[in-house]
Backbone as XML, in Angstrom:
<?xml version="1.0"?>
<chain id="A" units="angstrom">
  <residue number="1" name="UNK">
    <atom name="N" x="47.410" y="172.124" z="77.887"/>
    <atom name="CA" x="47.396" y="170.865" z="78.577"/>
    <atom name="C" x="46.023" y="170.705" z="79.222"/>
  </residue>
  <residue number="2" name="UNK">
    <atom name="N" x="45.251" y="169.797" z="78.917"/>
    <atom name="CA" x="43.782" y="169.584" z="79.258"/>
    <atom name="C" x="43.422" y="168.923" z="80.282"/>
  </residue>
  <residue number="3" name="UNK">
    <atom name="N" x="43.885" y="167.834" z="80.279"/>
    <atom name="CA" x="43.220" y="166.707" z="81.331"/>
    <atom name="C" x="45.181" y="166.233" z="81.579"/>
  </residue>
  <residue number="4" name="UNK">
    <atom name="N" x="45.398" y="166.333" z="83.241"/>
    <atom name="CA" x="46.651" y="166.212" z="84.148"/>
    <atom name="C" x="46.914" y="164.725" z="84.009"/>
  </residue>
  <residue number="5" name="UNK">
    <atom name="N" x="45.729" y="164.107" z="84.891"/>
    <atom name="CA" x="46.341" y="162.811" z="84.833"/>
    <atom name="C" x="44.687" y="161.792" z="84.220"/>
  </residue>
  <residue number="6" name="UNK">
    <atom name="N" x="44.952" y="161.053" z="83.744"/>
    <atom name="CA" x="44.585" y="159.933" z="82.845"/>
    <atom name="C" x="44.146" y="158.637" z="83.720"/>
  </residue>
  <residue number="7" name="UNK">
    <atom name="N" x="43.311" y="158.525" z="83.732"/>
    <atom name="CA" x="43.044" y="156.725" z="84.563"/>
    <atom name="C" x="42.716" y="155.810" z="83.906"/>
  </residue>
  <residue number="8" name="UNK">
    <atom name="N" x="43.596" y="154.695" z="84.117"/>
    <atom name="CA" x="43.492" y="153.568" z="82.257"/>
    <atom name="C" x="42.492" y="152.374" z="83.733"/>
  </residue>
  <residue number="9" name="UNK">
    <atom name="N" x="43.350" y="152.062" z="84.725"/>
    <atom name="CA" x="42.819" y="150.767" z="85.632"/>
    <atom name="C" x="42.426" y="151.222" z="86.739"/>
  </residue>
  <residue number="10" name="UNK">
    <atom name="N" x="42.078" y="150.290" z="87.669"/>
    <atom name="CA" x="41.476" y="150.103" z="89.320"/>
    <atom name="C" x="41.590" y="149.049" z="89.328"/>
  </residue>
  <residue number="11" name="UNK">
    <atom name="N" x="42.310" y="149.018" z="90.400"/>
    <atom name="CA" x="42.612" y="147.497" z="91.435"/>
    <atom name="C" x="42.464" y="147.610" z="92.960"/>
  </residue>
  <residue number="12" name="UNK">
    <atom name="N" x="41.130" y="147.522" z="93.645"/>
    <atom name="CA" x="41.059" y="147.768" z="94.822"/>
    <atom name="C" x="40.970" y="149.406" z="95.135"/>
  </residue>
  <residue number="13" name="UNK">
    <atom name="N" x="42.398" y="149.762" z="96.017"/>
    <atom name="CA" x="42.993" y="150.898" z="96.050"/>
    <atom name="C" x="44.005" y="151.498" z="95.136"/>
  </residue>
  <residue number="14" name="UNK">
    <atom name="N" x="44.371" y="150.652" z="94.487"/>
    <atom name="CA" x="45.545" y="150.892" z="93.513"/>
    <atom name="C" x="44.958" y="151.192" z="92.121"/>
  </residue>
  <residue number="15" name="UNK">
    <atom name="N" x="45.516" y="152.146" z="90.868"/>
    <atom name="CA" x="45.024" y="152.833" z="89.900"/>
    <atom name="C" x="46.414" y="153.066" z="89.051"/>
  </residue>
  <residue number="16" name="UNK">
    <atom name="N" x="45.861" y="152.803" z="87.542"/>
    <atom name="CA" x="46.963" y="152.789" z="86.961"/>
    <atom name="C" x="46.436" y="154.307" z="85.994"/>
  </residue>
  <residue number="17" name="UNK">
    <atom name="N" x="47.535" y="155.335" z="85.720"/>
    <atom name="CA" x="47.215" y="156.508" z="84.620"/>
    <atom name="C" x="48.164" y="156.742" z="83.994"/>
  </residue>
  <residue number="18" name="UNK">
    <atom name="N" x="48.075" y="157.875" z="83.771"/>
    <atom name="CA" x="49.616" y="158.539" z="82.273"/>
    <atom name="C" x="48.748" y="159.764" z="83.227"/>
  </residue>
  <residue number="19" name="UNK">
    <atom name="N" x="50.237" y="160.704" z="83.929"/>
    <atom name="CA" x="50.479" y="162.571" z="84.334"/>
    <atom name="C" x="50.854" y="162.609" z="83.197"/>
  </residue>
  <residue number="20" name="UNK">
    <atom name="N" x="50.232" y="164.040" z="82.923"/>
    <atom name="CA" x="50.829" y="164.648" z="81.726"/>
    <atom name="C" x="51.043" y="165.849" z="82.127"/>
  </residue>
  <residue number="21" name="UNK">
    <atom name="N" x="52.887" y="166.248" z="81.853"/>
    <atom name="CA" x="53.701" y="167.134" z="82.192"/>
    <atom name="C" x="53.564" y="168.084" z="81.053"/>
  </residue>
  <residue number="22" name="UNK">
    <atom name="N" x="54.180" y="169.307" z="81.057"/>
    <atom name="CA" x="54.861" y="170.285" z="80.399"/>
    <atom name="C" x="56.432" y="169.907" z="79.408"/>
  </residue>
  <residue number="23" name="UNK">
    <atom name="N" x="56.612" y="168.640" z="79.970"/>
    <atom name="CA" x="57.515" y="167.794" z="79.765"/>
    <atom name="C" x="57.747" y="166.524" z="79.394"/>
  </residue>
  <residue number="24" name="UNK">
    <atom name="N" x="56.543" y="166.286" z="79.343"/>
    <atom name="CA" x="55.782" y="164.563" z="78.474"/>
    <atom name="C" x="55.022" y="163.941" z="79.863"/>
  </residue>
  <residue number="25" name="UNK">
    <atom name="N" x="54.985" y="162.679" z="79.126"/>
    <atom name="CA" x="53.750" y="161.921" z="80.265"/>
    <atom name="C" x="54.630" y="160.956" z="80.850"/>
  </residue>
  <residue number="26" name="UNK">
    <atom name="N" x="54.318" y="160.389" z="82.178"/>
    <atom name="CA" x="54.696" y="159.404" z="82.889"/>
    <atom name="C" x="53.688" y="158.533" z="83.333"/>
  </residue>
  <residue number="27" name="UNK">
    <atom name="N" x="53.481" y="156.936" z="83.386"/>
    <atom name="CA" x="53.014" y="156.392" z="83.495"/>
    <atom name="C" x="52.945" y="156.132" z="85.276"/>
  </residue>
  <residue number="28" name="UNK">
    <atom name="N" x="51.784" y="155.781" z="85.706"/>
    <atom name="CA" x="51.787" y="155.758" z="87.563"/>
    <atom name="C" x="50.888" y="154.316" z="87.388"/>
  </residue>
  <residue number="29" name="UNK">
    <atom name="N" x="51.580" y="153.586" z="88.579"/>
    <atom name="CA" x="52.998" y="153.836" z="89.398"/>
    <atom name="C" x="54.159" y="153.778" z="88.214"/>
  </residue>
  <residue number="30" name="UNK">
    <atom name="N" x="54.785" y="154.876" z="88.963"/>
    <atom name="CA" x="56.126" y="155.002" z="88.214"/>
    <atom name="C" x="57.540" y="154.547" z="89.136"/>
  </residue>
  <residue number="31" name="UNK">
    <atom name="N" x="57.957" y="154.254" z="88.536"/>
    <atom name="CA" x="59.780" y="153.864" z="88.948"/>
    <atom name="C" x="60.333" y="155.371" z="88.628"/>
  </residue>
  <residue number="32" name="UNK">
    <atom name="N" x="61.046" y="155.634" z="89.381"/>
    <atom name="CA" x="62.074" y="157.005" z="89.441"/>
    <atom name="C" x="63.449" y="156.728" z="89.630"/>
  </residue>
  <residue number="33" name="UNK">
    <atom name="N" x="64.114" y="156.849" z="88.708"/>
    <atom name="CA" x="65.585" y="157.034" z="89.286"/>
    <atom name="C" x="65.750" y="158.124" z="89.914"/>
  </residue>
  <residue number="34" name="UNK">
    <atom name="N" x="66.823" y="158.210" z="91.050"/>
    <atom name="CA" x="67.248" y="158.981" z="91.445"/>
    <atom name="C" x="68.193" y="159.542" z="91.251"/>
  </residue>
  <residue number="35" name="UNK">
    <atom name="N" x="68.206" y="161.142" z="90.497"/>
    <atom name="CA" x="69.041" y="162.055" z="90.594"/>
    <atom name="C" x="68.926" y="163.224" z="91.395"/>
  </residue>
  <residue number="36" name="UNK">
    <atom name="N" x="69.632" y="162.614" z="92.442"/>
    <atom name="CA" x="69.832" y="163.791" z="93.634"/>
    <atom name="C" x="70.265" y="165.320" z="93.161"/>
  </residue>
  <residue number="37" name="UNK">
    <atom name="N" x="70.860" y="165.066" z="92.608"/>
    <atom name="CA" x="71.661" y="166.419" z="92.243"/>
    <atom name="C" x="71.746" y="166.665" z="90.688"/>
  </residue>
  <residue number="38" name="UNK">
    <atom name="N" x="70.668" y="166.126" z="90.461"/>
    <atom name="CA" x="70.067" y="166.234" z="88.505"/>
    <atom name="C" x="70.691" y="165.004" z="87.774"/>
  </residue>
  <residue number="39" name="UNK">
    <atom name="N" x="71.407" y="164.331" z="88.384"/>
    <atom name="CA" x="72.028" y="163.276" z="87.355"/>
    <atom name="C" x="72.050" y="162.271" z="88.408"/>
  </residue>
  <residue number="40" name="UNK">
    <atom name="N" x="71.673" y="161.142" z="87.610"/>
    <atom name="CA" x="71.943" y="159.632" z="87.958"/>
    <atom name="C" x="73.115" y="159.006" z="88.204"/>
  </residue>
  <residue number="41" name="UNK">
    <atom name="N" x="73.952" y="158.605" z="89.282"/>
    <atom name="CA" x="75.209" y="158.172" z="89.209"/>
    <atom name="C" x="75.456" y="157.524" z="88.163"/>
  </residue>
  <residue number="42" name="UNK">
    <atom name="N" x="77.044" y="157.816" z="87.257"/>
    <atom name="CA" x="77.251" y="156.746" z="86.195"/>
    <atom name="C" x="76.196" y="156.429" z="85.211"/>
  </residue>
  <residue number="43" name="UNK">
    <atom name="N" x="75.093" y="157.533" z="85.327"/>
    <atom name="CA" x="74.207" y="156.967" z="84.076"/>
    <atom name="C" x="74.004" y="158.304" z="83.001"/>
  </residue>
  <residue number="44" name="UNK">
    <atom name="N" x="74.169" y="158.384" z="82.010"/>
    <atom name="CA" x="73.261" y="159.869" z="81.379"/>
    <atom name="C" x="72.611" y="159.893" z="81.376"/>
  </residue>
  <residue number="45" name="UNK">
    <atom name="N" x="71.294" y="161.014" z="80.987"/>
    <atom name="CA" x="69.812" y="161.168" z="80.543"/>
    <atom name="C" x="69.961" y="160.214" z="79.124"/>
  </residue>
  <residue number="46" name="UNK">
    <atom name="N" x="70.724" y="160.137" z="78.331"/>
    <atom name="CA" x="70.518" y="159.140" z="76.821"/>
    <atom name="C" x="70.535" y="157.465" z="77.916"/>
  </residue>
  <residue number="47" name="UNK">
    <atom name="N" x="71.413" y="157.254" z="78.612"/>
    <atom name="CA" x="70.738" y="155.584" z="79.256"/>
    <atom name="C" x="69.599" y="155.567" z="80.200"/>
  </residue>
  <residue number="48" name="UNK">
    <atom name="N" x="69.087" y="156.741" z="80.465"/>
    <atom name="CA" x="67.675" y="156.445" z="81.393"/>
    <atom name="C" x="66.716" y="156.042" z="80.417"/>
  </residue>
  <residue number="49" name="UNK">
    <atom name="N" x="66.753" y="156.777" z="79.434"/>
    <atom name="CA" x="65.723" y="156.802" z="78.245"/>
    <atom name="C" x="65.782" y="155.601" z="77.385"/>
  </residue>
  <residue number="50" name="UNK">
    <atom name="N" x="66.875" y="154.932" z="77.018"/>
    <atom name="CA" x="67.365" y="153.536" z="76.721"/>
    <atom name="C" x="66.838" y="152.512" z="77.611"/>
  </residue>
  <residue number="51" name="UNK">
    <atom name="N" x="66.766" y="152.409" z="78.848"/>
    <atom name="CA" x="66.250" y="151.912" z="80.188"/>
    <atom name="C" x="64.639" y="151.980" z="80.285"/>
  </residue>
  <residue number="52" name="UNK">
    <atom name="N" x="63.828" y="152.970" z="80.037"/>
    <atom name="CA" x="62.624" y="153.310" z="79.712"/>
    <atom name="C" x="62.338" y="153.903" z="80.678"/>
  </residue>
  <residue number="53" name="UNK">
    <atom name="N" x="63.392" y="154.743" z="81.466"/>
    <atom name="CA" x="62.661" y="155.871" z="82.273"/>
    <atom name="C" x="61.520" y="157.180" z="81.766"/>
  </residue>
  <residue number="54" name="UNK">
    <atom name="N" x="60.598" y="157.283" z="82.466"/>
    <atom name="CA" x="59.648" y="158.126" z="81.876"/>
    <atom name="C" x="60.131" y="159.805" z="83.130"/>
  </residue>
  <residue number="55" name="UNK">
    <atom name="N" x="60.348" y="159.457" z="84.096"/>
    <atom name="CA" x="60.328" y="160.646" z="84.741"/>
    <atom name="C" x="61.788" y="160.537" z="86.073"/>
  </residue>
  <residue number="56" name="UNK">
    <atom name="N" x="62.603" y="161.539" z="85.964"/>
    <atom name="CA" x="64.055" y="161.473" z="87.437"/>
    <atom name="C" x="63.351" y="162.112" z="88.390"/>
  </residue>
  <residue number="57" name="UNK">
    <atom name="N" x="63.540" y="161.582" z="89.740"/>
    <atom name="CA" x="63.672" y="162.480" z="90.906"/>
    <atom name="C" x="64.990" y="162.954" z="91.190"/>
  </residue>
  <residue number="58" name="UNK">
    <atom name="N" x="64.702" y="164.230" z="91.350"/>
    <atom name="CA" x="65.669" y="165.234" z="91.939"/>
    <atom name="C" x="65.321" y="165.919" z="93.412"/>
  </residue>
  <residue number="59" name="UNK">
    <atom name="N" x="66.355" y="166.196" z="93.971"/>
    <atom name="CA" x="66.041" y="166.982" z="95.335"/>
    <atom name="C" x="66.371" y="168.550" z="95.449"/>
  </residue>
  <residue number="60" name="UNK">
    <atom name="N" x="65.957" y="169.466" z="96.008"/>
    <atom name="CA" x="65.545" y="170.832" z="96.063"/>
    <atom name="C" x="66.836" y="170.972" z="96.934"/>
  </residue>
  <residue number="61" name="UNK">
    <atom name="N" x="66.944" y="170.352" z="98.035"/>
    <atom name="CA" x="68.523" y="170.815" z="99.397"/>
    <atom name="C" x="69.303" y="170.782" z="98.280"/>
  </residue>
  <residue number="62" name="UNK">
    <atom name="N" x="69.163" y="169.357" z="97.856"/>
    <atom name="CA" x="71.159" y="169.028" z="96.865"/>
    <atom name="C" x="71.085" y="169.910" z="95.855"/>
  </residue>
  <residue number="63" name="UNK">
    <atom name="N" x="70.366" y="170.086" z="95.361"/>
    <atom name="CA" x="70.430" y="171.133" z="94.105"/>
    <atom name="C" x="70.854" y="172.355" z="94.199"/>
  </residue>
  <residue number="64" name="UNK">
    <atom name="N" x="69.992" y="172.928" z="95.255"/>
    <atom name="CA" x="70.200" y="174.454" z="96.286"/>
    <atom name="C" x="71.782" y="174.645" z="96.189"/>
  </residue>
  <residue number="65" name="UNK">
    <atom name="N" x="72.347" y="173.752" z="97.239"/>
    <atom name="CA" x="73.537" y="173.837" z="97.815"/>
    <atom name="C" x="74.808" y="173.582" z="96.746"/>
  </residue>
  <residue number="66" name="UNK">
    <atom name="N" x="74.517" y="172.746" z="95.990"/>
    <atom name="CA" x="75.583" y="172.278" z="94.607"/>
    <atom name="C" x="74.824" y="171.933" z="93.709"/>
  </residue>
  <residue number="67" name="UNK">
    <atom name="N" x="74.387" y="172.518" z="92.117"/>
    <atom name="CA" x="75.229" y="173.611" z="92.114"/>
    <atom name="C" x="74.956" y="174.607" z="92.235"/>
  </residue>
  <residue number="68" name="UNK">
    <atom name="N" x="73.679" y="174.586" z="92.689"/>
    <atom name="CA" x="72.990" y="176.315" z="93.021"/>
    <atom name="C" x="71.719" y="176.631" z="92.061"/>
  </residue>
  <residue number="69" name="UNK">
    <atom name="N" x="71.254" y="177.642" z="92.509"/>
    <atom name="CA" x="69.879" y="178.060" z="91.680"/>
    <atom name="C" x="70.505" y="178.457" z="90.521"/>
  </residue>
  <residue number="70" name="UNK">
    <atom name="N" x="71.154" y="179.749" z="91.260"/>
    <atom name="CA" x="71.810" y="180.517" z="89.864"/>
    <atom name="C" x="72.401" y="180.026" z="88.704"/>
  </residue>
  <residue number="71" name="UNK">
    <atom name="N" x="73.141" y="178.860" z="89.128"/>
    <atom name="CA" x="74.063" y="177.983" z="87.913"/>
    <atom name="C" x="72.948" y="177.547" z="87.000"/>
  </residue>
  <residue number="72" name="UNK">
    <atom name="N" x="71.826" y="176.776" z="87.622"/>
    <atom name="CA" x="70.884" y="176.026" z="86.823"/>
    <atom name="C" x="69.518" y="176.894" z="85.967"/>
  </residue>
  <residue number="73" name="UNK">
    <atom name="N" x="69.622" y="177.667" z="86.914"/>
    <atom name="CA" x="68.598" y="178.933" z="85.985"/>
    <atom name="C" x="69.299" y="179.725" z="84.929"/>
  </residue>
  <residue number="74" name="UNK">
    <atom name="N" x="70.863" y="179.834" z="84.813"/>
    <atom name="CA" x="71.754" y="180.716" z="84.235"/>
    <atom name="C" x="72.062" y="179.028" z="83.193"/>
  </residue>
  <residue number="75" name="UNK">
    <atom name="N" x="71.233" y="177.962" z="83.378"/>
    <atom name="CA" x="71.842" y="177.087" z="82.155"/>
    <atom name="C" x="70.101" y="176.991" z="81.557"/>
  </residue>
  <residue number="76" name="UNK">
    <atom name="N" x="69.269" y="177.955" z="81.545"/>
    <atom name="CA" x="68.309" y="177.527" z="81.377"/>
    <atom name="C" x="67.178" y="176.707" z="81.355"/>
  </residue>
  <residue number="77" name="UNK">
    <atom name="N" x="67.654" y="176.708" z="82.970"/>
    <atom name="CA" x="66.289" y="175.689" z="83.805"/>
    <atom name="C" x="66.817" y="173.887" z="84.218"/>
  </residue>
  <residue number="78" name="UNK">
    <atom name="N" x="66.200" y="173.360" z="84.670"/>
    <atom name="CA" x="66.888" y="171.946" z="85.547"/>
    <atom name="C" x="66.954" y="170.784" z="84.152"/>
  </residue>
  <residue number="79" name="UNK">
    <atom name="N" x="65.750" y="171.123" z="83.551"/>
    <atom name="CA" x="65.615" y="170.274" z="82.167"/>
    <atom name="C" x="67.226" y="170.524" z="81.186"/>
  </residue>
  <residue number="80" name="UNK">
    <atom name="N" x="67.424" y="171.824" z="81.112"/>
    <atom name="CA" x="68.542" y="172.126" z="80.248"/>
    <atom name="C" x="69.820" y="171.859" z="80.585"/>
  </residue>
  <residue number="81" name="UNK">
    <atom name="N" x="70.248" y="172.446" z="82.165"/>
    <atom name="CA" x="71.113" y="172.040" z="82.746"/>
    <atom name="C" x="71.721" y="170.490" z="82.825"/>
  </residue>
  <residue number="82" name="UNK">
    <atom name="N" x="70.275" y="169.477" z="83.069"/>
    <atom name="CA" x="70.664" y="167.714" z="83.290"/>
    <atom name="C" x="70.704" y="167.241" z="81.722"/>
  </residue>
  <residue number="83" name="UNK">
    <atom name="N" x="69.997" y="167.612" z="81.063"/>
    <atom name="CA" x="69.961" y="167.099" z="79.940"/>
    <atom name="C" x="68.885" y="166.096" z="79.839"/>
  </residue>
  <residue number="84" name="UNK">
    <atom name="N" x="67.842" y="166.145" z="80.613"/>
    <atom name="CA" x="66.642" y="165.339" z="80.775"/>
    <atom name="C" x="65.669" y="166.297" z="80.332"/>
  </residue>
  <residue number="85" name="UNK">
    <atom name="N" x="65.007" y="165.528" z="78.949"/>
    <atom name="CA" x="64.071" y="166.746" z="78.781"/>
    <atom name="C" x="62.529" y="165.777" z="79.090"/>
  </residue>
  <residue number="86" name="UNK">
    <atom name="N" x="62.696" y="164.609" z="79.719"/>
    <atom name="CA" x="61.165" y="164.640" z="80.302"/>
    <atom name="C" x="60.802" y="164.841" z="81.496"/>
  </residue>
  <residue number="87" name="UNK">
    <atom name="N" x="59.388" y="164.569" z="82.092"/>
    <atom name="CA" x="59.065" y="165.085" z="83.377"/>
    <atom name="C" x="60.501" y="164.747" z="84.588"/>
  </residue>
  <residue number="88" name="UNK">
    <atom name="N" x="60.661" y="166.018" z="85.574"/>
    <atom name="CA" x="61.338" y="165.356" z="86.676"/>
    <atom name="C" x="60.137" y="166.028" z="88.186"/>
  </residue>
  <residue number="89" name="UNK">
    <atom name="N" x="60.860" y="165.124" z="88.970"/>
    <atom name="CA" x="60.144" y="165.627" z="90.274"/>
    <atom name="C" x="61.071" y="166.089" z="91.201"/>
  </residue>
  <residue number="90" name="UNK">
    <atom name="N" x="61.081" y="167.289" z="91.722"/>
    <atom name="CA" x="61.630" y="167.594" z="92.869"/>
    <atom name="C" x="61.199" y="167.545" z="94.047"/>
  </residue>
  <residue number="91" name="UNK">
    <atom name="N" x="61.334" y="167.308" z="95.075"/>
    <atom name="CA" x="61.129" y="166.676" z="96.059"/>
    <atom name="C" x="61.315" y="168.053" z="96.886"/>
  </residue>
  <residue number="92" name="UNK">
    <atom name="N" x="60.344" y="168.533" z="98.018"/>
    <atom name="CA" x="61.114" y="169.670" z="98.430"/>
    <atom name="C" x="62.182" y="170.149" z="99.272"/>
  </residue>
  <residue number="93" name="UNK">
    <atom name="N" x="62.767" y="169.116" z="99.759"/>
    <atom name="CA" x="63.685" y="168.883" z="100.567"/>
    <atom name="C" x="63.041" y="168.452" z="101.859"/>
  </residue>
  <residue number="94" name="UNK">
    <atom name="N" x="61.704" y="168.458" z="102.231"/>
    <atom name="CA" x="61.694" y="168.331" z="103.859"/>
    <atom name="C" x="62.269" y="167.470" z="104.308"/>
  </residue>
  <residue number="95" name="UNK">
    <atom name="N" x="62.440" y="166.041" z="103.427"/>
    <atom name="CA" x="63.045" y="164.630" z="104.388"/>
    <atom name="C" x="64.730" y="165.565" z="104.839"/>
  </residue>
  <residue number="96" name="UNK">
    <atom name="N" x="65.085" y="166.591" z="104.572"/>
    <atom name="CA" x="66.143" y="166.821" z="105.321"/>
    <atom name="C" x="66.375" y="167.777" z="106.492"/>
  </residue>
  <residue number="97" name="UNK">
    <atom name="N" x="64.986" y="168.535" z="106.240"/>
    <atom name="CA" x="64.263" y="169.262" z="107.569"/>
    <atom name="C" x="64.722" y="168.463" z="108.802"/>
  </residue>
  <residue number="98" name="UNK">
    <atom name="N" x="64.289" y="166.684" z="108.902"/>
    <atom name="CA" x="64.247" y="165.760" z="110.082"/>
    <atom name="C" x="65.805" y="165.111" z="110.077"/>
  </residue>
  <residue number="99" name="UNK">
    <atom name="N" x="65.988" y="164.817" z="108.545"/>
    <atom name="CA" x="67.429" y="163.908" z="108.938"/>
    <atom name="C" x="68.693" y="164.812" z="109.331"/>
  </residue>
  <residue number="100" name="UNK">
    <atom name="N" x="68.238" y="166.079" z="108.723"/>
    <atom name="CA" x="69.480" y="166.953" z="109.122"/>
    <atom name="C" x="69.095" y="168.014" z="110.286"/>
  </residue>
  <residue number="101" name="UNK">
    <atom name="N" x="68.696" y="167.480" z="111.346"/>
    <atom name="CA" x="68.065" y="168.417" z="111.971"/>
    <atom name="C" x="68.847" y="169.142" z="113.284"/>
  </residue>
  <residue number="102" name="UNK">
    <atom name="N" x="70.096" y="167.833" z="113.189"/>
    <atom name="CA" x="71.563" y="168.823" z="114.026"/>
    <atom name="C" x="71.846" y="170.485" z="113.288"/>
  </residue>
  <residue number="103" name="UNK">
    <atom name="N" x="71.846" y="170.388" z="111.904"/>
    <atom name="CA" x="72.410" y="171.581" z="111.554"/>
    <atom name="C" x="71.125" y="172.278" z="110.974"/>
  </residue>
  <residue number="104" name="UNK">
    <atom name="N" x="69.938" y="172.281" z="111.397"/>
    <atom name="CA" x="69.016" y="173.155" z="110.927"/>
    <atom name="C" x="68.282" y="173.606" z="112.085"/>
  </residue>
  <residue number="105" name="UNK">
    <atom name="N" x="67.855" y="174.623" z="111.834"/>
    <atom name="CA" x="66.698" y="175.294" z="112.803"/>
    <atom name="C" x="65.060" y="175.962" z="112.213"/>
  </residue>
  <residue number="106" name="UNK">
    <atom name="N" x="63.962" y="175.608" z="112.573"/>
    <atom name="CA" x="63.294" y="175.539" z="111.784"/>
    <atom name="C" x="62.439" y="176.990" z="113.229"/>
  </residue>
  <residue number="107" name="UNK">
    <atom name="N" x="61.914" y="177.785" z="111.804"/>
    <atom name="CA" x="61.342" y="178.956" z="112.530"/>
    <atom name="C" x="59.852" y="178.966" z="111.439"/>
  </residue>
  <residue number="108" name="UNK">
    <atom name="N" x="58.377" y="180.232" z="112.163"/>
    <atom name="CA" x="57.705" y="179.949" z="111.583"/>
    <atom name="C" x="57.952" y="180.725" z="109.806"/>
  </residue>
  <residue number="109" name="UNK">
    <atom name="N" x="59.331" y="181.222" z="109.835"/>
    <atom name="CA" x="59.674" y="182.034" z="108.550"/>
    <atom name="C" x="59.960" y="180.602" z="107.516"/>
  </residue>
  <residue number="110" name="UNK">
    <atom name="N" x="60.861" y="179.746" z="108.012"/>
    <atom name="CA" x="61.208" y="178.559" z="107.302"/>
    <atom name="C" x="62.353" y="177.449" z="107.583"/>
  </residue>
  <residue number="111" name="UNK">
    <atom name="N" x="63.532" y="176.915" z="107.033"/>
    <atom name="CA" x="64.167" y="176.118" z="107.591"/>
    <atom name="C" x="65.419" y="177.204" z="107.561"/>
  </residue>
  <residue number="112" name="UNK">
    <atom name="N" x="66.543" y="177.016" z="108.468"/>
    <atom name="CA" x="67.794" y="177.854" z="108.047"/>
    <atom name="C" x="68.933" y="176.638" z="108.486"/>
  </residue>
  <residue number="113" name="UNK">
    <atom name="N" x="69.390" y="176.122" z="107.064"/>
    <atom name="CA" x="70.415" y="174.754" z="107.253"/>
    <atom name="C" x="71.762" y="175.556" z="107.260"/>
  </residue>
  <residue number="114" name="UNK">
    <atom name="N" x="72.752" y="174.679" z="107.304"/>
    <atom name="CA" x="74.057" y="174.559" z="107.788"/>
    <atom name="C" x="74.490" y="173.708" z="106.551"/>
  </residue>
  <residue number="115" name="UNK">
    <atom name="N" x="74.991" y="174.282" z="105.776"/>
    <atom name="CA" x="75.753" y="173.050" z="104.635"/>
    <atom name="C" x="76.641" y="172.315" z="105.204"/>
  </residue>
  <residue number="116" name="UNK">
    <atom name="N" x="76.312" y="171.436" z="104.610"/>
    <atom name="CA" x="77.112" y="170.382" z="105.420"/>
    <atom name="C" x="78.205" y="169.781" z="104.420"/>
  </residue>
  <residue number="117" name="UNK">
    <atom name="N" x="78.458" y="170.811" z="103.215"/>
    <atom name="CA" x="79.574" y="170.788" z="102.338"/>
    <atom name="C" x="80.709" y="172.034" z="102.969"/>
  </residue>
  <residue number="118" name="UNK">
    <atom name="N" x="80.134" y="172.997" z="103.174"/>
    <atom name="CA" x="80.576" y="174.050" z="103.660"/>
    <atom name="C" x="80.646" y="175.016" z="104.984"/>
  </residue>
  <residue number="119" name="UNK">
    <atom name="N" x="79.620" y="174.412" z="105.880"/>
    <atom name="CA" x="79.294" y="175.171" z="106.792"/>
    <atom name="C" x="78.255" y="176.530" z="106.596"/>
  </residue>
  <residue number="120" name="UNK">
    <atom name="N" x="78.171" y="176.971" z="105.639"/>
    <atom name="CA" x="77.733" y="178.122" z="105.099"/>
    <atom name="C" x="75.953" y="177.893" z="105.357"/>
  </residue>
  <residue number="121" name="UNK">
    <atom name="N" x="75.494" y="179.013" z="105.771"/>
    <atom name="CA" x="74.092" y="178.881" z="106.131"/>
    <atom name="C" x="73.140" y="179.056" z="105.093"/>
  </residue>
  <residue number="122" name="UNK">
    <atom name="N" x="71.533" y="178.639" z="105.025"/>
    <atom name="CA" x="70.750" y="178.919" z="103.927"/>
    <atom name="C" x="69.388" y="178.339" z="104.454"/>
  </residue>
  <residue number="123" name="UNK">
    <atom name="N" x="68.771" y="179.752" z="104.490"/>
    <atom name="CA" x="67.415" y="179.858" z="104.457"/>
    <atom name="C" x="66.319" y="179.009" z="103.285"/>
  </residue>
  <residue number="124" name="UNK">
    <atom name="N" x="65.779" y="178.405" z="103.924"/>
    <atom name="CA" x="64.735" y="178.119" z="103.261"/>
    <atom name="C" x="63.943" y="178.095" z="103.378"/>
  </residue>
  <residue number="125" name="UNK">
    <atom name="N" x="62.872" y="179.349" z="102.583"/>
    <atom name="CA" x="61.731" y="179.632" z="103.231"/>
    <atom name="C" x="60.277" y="178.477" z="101.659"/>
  </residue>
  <residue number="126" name="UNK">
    <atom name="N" x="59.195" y="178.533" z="101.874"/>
    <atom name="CA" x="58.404" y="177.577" z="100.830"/>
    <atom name="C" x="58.631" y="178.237" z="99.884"/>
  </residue>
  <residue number="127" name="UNK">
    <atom name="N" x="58.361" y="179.971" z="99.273"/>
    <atom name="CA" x="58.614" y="180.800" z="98.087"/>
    <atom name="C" x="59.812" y="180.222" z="97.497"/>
  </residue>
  <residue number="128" name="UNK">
    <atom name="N" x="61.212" y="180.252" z="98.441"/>
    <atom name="CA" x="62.365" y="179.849" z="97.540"/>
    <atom name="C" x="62.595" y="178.549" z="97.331"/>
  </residue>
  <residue number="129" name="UNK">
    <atom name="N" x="61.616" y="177.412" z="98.634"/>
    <atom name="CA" x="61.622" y="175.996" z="97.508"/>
    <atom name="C" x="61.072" y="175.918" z="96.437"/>
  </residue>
  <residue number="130" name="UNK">
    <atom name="N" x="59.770" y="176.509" z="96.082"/>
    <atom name="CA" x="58.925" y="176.417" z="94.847"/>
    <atom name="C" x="59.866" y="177.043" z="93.793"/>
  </residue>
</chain>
């Protein structure tokens, strides 16, 4: 993979390119659906792609917590598991660092949440978001 991202325009401050993933290219600015938890409500990866999605956001907490690392690494990675085989973005969870910040405690090791499916606690330090 040679050259990341691509610059086709300039408008002012604004710039149009193609990222190029490990996983195909996405055009910026991009539209993202959101799959919180690897999937799009009510939609499959075959209607995002019908739709002309180029790239899903996913989140790192929801994933963590349901269905887990292990499930999704034991289905051979987030691509294999959703059934999206182009670029996705994970997000690293911080927006829940602040919104969930009743059930978290943040030390200089990392965050330690409170599921809020389960009660059950979970460290999150940057090594195990990446």
């Amino acid at each position: 993979m040679d050259k990341i991202f691509t610059l086709h325009n300039t408008d002012q401050s604004a710039r149009r390119g193609d990222v190029t993933t490990p996983h195909g290219v996405f055009r910026t600015p991009a539209f993202m659906p959101v799959g919180t938890s690897g999937a799009v409500k009510a939609l499959t990866a075959e209607d995002l792609e019908q739709m002309g999605a180029d790239i899903m956001l996913a989140n790192t907490y929801h994933l963590y917590l349901r269905p887990g690392h292990e499930i999704i690494k034991s289905q051979g990675g987030l691509a294999a598991f959703t059934g999206w085989n182009k670029p996705t973005l994970t997000d690293s969870g911080g927006y829940q660092v602040f919104s969930l910040q009743d059930i978290s405690k943040i030390s200089d090791d990392g965050v330690r949440f409170q599921s809020h499916h389960d009660g059950s606690y979970h460290m999150f330090t940057p090594e195990k978001v990446i």
